[in-house]
C-alpha positions in Angstrom: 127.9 101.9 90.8 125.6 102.4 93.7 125.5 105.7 94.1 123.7 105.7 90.9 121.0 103.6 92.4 121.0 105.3 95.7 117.9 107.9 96.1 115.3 104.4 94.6 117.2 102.6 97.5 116.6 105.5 100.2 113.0 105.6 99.1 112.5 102.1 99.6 114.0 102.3 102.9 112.0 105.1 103.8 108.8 103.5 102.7 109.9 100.4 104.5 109.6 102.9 108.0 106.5 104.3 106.7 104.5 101.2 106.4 104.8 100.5 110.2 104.0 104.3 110.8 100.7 104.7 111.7 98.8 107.6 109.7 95.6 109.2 109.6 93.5 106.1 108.1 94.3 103.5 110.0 93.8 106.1 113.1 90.3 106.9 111.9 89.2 103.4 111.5 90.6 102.4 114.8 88.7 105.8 116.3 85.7 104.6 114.8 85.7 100.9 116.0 86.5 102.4 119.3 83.2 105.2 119.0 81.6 102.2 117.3 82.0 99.5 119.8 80.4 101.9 122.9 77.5 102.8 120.0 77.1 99.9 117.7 78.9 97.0 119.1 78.4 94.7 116.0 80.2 97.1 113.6 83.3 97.5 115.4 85.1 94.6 113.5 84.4 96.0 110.1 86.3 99.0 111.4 89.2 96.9 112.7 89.2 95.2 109.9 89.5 98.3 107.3 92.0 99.2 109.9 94.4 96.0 109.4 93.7 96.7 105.2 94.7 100.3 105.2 98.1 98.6 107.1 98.4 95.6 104.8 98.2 98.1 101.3 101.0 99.9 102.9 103.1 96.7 103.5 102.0 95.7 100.6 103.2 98.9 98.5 106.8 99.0 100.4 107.5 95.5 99.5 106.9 95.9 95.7 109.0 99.1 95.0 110.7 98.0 91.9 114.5 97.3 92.6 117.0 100.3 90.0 119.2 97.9 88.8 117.0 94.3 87.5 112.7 96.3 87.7 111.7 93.6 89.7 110.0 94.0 92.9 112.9 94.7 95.7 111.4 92.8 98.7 108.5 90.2 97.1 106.9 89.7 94.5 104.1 86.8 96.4 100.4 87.2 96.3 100.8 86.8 100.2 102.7 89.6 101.5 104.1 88.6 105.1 107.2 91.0 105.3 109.8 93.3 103.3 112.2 90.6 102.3 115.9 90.8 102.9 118.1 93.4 102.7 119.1 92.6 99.1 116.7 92.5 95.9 115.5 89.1 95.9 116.2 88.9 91.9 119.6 90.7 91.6 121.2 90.8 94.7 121.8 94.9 95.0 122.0 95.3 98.8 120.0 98.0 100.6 122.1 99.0 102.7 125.9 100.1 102.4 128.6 97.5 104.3 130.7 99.5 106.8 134.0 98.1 106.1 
């Protein structure tokens, strides 16, 4: 039964890592707030701000991935993204992670 659902759950806990991963856009933004606050001082907090979006999308993304068993998003389905969720699908229950025992 859950191996069946197995390689959506290892992509959501692999996009889970991902999202606190930093990558090359929110390292550009953050390079140009830095270049930008020694140049340009009063545009450094659109950069840092871009910065924290480029983050939130990727929170944002890993917290939606549809759940295999119910197609309902696995961690939250809020307008207001503030975390993953649990480690179960918040409509069906399917756990995330295998129990050792």
């Amino acid at each position: 039964m859950i191996t069946e659902y197995e390689s959506t759950l290892k992509e959501i806990r692999l996009k889970r890592k991902e999202a606190y991963q930093l990558d090359f856009p929110i390292l550009l933004c953050l390079a140009l707030g830095l270049v930008s606050s020694l140049v340009l001082p009063a545009f450094a907090p659109f950069f840092g701000l871009a910065a924290f979006v480029a983050f939130y999308r990727k929170l944002v993304k890993a917290a939606r991935i549809l759940c295999p068993r119910c197609n309902e998003p696995f961690g939250t389905n809020s307008n207001i993204v503030l975390g993953f969720g649990t480690g179960n699908c918040q409509q069906c229950g399917l756990a995330l992670y295998k129990n050792k025992s």
